[in-house]
N, C-alpha and C positions, 0 to 999 in steps of 0.2 A: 472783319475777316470772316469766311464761308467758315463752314463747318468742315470742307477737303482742308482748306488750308490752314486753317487750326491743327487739324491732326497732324498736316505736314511738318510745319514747324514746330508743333508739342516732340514730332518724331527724331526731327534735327536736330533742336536742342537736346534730346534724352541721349543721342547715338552722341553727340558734339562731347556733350558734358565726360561720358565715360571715356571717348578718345583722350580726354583730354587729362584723367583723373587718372589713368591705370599706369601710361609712362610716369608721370609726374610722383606718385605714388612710390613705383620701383623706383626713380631716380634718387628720391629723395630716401629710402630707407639704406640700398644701394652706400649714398655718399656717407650715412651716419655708419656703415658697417664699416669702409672706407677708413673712415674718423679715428675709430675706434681699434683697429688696427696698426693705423699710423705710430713711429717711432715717436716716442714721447724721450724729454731730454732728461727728466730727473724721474726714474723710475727705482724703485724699492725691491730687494731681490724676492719680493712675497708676490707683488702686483706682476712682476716679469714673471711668474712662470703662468698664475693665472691668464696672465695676456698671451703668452708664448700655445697655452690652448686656445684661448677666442682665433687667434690667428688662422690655427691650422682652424678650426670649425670653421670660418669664413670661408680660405681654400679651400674647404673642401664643399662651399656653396657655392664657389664659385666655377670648382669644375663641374658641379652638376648642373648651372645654370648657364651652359654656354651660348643657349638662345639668348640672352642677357648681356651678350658679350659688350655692345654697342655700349649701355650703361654703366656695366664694371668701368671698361675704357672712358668716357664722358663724364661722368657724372661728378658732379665738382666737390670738393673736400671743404668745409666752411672753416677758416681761418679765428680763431674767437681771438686771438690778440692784435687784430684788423680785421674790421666787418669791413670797411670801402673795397677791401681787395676785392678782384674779379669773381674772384672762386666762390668768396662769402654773397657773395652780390646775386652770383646766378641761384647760390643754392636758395634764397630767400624767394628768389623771382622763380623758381620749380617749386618749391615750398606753398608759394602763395596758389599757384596753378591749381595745386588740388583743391580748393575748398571753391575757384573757380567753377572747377569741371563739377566740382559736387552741386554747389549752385544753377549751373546751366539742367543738369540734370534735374535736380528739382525744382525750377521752373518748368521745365518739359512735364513733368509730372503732372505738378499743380494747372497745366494748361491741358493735358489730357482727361484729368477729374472734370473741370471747369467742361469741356466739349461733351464726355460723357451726359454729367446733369444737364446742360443745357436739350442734349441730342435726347434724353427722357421727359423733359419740359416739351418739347416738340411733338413727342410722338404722343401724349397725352393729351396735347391741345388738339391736334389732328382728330384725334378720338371725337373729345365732345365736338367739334366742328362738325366731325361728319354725321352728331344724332341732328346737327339744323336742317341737315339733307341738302339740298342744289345748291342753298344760299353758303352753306360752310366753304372755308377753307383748306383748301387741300394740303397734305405734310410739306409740299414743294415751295408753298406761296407762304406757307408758316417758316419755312428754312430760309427763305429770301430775306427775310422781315430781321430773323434776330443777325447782330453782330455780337462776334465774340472777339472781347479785348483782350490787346496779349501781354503774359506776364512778363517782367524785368527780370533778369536774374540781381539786380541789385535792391530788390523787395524780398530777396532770400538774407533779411537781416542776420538770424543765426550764425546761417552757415557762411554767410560773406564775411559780416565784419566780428564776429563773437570768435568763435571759434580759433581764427588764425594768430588770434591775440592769445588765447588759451594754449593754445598747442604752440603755437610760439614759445613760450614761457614754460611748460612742461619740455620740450627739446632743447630750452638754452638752460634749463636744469640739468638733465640727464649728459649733456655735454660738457657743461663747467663740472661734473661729478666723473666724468669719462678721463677729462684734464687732471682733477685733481689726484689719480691715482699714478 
């Protein structure tokens, strides 16, 4: 891959990764607020009135988010006494999305560093080339020469597979403790 087409797809992955993190993000914070509102069936008259405020404080994020609306409407409520159900199903599969789009972004990254050093390995080699004078290599015939490999977003071990397991488990915390009141 050229050094234009490095930085095109460094570019596409960067812009791809955040399209992809920002809804995913809102949706999923969205369904936990969602969640956490929903009528619970054994509720304590201590827990109902602190809920009876989260409520109204949600309404009233929810009127002031009404660019958001598409999400309030969509965004799916995770069932924790059936994960197979649809709703639990998609929130995992938007859940997962972000640490995707963070991935693709970080790969874009790591592929823009990667083009950067390479593109100052270049313009340095150019340098001594041209003290050989006629016989040297011009920066153009030095930029022909190198390839630059492109990165996976699934060599972003961290952020792919660590992470979704950690935040996994801190959300089906804070959820089984949302239940439990």
């Amino acid at each position: 891959m050229t050094h234009h087409q490095a930085n095109v797809v460094a570019l596409i992955k960067r812009i791809v990764g955040i399209v992809i993190f920002i809804p995913a993000l809102v949706s999923t914070v969205i369904s936990l607020l969602k969640y956490l509102v929903a009528p619970k069936a054994q509720m304590q008259e201590m827990t109902a009135a602190v809920m009876d405020f989260v409520k109204v404080m949600v309404d009233i994020a929810r009127q002031y988010t009404s660019f958001l609306e598409y999400f309030w409407v969509n965004s799916p409520i995770p069932d924790l006494a059936n994960w197979s159900s649809s709703n639990s199903l998609w929130f995992i599969a938007i859940f997962a999305l972000i640490f995707i789009g963070l991935s693709l972004q970080a790969a874009g990254a790591r592929l823009t560093k990667r083009v950067y050093s390479i593109r100052e390995g270049v313009i340095q080699r150019a340098a001594l080339e041209g003290m050989n004078g006629a016989e040297g290599r011009t920066r153009q015939e030095l930029e022909k020469l190198v390839s630059i490999p492109n990165t996976s977003i699934f060599a972003q071990f961290g952020l792919l597979y660590v992470s979704p397991v950690i935040w996994g488990i801190i959300v089906y915390a804070i959820i089984r403790l949302i239940n439990m009141l």
